[in-house]
C-alpha positions in Angstrom: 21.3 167.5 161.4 23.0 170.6 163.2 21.1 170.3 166.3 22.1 167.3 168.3 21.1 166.3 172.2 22.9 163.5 174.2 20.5 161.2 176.0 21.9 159.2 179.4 20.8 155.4 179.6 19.0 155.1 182.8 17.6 151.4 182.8 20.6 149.6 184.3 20.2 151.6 187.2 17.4 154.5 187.8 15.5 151.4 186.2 16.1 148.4 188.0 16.3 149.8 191.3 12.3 150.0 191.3 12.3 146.3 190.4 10.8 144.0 193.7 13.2 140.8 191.4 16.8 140.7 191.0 18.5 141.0 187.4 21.4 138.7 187.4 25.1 140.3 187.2 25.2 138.8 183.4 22.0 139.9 182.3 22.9 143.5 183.1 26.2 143.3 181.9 24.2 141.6 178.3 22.3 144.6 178.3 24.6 147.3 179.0 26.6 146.3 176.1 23.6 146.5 174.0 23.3 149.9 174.8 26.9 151.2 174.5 26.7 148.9 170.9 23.3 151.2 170.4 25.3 154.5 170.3 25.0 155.7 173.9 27.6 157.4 175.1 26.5 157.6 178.5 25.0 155.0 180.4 23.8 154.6 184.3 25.6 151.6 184.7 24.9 150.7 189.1 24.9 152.3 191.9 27.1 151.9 195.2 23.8 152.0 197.7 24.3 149.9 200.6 23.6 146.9 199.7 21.2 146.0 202.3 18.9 149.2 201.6 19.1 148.8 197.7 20.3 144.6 196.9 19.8 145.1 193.2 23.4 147.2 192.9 24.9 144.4 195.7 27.2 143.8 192.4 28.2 147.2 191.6 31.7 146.4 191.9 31.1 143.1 189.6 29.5 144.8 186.8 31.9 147.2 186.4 34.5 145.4 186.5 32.9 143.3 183.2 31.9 146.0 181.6 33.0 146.5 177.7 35.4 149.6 177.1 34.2 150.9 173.7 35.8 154.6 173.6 33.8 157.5 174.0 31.3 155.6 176.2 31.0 156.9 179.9 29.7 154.6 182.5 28.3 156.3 185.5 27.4 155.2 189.1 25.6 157.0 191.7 27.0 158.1 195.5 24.4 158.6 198.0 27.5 159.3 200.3 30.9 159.3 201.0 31.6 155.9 202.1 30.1 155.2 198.5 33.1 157.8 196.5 35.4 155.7 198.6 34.4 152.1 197.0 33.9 154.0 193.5 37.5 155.1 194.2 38.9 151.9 194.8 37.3 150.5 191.8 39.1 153.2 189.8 42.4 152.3 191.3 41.3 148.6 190.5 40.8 149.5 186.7 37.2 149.2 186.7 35.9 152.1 187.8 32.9 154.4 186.8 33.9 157.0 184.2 31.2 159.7 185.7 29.8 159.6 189.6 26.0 160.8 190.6 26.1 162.7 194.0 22.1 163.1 195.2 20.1 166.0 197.4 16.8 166.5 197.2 15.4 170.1 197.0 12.8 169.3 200.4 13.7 168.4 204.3 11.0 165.5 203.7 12.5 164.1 200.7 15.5 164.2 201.8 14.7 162.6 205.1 13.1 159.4 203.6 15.3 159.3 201.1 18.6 159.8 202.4 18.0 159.4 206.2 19.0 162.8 206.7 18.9 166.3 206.2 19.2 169.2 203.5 22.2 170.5 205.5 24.1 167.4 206.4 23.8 165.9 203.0 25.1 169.2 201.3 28.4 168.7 204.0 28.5 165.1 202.8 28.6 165.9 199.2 30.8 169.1 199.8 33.0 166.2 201.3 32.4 163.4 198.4 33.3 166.2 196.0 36.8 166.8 197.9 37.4 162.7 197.9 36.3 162.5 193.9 39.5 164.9 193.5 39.2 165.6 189.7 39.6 161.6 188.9 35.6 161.4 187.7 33.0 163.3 185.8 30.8 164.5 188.7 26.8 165.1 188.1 25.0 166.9 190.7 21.4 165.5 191.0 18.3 167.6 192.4 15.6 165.2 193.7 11.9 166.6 193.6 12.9 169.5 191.9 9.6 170.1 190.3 7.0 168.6 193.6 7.7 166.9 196.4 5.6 163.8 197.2 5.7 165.0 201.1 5.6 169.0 200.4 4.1 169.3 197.6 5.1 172.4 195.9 8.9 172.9 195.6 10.0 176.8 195.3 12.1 177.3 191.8 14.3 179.5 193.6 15.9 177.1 196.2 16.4 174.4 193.2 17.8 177.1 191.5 20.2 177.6 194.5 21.1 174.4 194.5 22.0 174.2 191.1 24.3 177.8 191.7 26.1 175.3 194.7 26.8 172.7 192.6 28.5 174.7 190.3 30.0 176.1 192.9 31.1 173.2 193.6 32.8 172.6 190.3 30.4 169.7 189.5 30.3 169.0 185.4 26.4 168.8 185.3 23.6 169.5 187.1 20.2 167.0 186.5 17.1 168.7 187.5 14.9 165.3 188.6 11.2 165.3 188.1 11.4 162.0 191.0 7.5 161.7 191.3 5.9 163.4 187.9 4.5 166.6 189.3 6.2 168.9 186.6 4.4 171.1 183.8 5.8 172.3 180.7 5.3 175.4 182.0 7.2 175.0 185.4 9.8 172.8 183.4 10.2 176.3 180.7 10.3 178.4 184.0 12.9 176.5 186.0 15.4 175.7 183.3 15.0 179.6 182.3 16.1 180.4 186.4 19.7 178.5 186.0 22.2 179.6 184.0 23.8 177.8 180.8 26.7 178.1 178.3 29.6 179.6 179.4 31.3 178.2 182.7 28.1 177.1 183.9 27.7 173.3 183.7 25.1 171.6 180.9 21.7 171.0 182.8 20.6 167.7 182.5 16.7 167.0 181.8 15.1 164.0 183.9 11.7 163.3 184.0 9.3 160.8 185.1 6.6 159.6 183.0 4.3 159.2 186.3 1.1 161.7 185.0 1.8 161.0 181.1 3.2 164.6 180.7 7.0 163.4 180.4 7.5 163.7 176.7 6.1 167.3 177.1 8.1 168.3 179.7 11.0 167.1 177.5 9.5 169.0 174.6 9.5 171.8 177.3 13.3 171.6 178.6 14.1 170.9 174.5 13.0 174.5 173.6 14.1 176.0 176.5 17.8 175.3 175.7 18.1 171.5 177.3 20.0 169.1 174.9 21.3 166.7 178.0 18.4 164.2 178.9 18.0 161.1 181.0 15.6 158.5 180.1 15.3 154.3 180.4 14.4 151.7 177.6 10.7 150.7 178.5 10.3 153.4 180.8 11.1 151.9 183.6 12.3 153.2 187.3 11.2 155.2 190.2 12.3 155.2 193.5 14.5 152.0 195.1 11.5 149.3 195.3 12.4 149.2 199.0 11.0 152.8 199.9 7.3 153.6 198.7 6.2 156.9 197.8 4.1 158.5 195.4 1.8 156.7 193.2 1.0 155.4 189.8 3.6 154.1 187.2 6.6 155.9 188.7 8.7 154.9 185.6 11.1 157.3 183.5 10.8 158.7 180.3 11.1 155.6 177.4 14.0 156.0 176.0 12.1 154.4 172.5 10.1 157.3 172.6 12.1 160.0 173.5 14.7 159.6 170.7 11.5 158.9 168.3 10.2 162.4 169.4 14.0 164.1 169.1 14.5 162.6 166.0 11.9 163.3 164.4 12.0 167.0 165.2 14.9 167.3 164.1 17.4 167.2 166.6 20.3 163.9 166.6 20.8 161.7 169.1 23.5 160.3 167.3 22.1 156.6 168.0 21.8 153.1 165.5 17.7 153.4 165.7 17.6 149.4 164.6 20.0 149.2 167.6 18.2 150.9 169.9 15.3 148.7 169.2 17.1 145.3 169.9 18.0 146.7 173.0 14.3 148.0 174.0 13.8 143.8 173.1 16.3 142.8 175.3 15.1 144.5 178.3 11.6 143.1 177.7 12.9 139.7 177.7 14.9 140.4 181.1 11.8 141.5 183.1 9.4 139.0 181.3 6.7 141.7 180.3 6.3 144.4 178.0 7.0 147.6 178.7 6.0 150.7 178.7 7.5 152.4 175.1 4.8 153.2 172.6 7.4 153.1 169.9 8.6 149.5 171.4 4.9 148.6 169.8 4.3 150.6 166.9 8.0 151.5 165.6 9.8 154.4 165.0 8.2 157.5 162.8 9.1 159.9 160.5 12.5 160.4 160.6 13.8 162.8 158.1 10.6 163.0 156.3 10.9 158.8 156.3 9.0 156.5 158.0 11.8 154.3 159.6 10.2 150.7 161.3 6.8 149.7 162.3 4.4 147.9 160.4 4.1 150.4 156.8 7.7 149.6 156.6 8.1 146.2 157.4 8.7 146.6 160.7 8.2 144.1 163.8 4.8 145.4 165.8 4.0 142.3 167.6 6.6 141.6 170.8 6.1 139.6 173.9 2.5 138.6 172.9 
């Protein structure tokens, strides 16, 4: 295949930060591997939240620090602030740091209020400021929150995400992820935002990440795919939303599944550059570390027709049946 796309392994954090139970340190670490032994080359690995507002990163500093090392795979933790770059820093200098670092605003006042207990302006000076700490020692990933609806303001103008993005750059960030936090984006809004920021040249890679919340995520991904997008986030089983602590929105808040998103990418053509047999174990393993099945329609029925070959489920001998 000449057309390849690089998806970002969201479960270990965008995913378990929705969960009300707390994974174990091991478990994660367990599953992280799995997923790095998969063929991702980027994976969400924690986040350095305060602990009290978000306890299932309280170990951030622990799982890094037993994380494997394969090369070519870049761990990344998110920074809600700066006191955050400063403990991702000293893990670095420790020798257990995160490869890439996550630095948040939302596109609305409201969002940005209940999410971040503060404003647009003051969180753009605190990033401005968690940029200057990073100095050049990570992979930085600007993140726009409700870039596509806002649970509070419902209908986000393109143009100030659009800005945003353009201040990132400015920034001299090394991607820029357009998130879809609540569901509320189109196909048509996705082909229409993603055609407002620029791409190629000096301008960072724009990173796809949706939630699954109205059923419309593979679309949307379909959308961003055709559009130019070849960076995506997603999460084994679909998990995620918002930290479990802080309600908002409705439905299944969960991310696009991973299963089915490299199924769909596949399938059409485009590589992912990921051990498909692999990725199923590891859509297993998460099932058995939350104790339910998940969300991935492919997690059920197997992968399709890959290369004009059907590739798992039950015509080719695949296992259907998991967790009852």
């Amino acid at each position: 295949m000449a057309d390849r796309a690089t998806i970002c392994e969201c479960f270990a954090r965008d995913g378990l930060q929705h969960e009300t139970g707390y994974v174990p340190t091991g478990v994660k670490l367990d599953l992280i591997g799995s997923f790095a032994d998969a063929g991702f080359t980027r994976i969400e690995a924690t986040s350095y939240s305060h602990p009290e507002r978000v306890p299932a990163f309280r170990d951030a500093s622990e799982v890094l620090a037993g994380l494997p090392r394969p090369a070519g795979v870049s761990y990344k933790a998110t920074c809600p602030n700066p006191r955050a770059v400063e403990r991702a820093i000293a893990d670095l200098d420790a020798g257990h740091g995160a490869t890439e670092l996550s630095l948040l605003v939302s596109a609305t006042e409201s969002h940005t209020q209940r999410n971040m207990r503060t404003t647009r302006e003051r969180q753009w000076e605190r990033v401005t400021e968690m940029v200057r700490l990073a100095d050049g020692r990570f992979r930085l990933v600007g993140v726009i929150s409700v870039a596509f609806g806002c649970p509070f303001e419902g209908a986000v103008d393109p143009g100030v995400v659009a800005s945003d993005a353009a201040r990132f750059a400015d920034l001299g960030v090394d991607m820029v992820t357009l998130g879809d936090t609540t569901g509320l984006a189109t196909p048509a809004a996705v082909k229409d935002l993603f055609g407002r920021i620029p791409a190629g040249g000096s301008a960072p890679p724009v990173v796809a990440h949706f939630h699954n919340t109205r059923g419309s995520g593979l679309a949307n991904c379909v959308a961003a795919l055709e559009a130019g997008c070849r960076d995506f986030d997603s999460s084994l089983g679909g998990v995620g939303g918002h930290p479990a602590q802080i309600e908002y929105g409705g439905g299944m808040t969960g991310n696009v599944c991973t299963e089915d998103l490299v199924n769909l990418l596949e399938s059409e053509g485009v590589a992912t550059g990921l051990d498909l047999g692999k990725v199923m174990a590891a859509s297993e393993r998460c099932e058995r570390a939350l104790g339910r099945p998940l969300h991935s329609m492919v997690a059920r029925a197997g992968f399709g027709l890959i290369g004009g070959e059907l590739v798992g489920g039950a015509a080719a001998g695949g296992e259907v049946e998991r967790n009852g």
